[in-house]
TITORSE-70360 format. One record per residue (C-alpha): x, y, z; residue number from 0. Coordinates in pm, 1 decimal, decimal comma, m for minus. Each point is the difference from the previous one (the first is absolute). Example, Ala and Ser with C-alpha at 12.3 -4.5 7.8 and 13.67 -1.06 7.14 Angstrom:
BEGIN
ATOM      east     north        up  seq
ATOM    1230,0    m450,0     780,0    0
ATOM     137,0     344,0     m66,0    1
This chain:
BEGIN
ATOM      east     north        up  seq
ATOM    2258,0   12726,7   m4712,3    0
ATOM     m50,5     206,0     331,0    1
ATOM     404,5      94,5     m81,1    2
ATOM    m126,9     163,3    m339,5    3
ATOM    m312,8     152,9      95,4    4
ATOM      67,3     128,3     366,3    5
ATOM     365,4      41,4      80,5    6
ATOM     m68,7     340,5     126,3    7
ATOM    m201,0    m110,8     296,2    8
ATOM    m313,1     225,1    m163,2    9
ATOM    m336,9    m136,8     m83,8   10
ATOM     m39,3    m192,1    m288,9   11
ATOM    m164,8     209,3    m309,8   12
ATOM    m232,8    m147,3    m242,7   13
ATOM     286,4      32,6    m251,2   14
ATOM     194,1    m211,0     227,6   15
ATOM    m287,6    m306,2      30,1   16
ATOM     m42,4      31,6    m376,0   17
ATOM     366,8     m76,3     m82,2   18
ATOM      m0,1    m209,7     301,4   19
ATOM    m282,8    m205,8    m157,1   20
ATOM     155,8      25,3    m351,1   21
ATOM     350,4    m102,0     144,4   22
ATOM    m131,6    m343,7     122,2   23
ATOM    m252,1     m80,0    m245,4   24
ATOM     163,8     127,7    m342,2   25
ATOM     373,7      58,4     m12,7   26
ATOM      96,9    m286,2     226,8   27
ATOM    m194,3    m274,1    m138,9   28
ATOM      94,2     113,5    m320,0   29
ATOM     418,6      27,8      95,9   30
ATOM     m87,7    m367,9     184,6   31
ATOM    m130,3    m111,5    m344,1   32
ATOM     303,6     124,0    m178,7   33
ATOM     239,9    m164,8     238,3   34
ATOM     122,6     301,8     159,0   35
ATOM    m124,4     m47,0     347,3   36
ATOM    m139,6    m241,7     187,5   37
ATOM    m306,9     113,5     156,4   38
ATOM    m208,7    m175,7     287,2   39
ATOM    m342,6     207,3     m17,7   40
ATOM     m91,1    m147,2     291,4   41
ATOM     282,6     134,4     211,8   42
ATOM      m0,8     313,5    m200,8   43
ATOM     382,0     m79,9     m32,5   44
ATOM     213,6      49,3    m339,8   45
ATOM     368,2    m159,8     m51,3   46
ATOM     218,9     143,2    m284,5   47
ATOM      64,0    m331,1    m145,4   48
ATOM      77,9     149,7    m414,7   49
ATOM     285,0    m182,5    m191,6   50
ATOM     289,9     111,5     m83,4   51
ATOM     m84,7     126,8    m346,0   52
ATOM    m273,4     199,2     148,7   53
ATOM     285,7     210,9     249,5   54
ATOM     205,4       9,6    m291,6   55
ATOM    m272,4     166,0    m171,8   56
ATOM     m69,5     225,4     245,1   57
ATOM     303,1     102,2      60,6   58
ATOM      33,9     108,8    m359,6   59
ATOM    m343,3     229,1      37,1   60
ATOM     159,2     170,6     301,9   61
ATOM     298,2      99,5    m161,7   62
ATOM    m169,5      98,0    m321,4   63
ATOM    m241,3     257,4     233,5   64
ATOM     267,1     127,1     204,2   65
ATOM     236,2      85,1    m280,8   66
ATOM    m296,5     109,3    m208,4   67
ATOM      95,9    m214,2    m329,8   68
């Protein structure tokens, strides 16, 4: 999470700790849950692990944003 939150080399922000916190307690149990990463909480450590039809999927959503459809 430090790669999300302080790339810059600056001080961390309370905005930063809050999405930090919401990062590793919310949205990657919640991914790990839907099979989309594998998260070790412990190790603060998530592995895209989604199946095919999920890439598929996204890959769709990107190209529907980007072309504006």
């Amino acid at each position: 999470m430090t790669e999300l939150t302080q790339g810059d080399g600056r001080e961390p922000s309370e905005r930063d700790v809050d999405t930090e916190i919401a990062v590793h307690h919310i949205h990657l149990p919640k991914l790990a849950d839907a099979g989309v990463v594998e998260y070790d909480q412990s190790a603060q450590q998530a592995t895209y692990s989604a199946p095919p039809q999920v890439d598929a999927l996204l890959e769709e959503m990107l190209v529907t944003v980007s072309t504006g459809e």
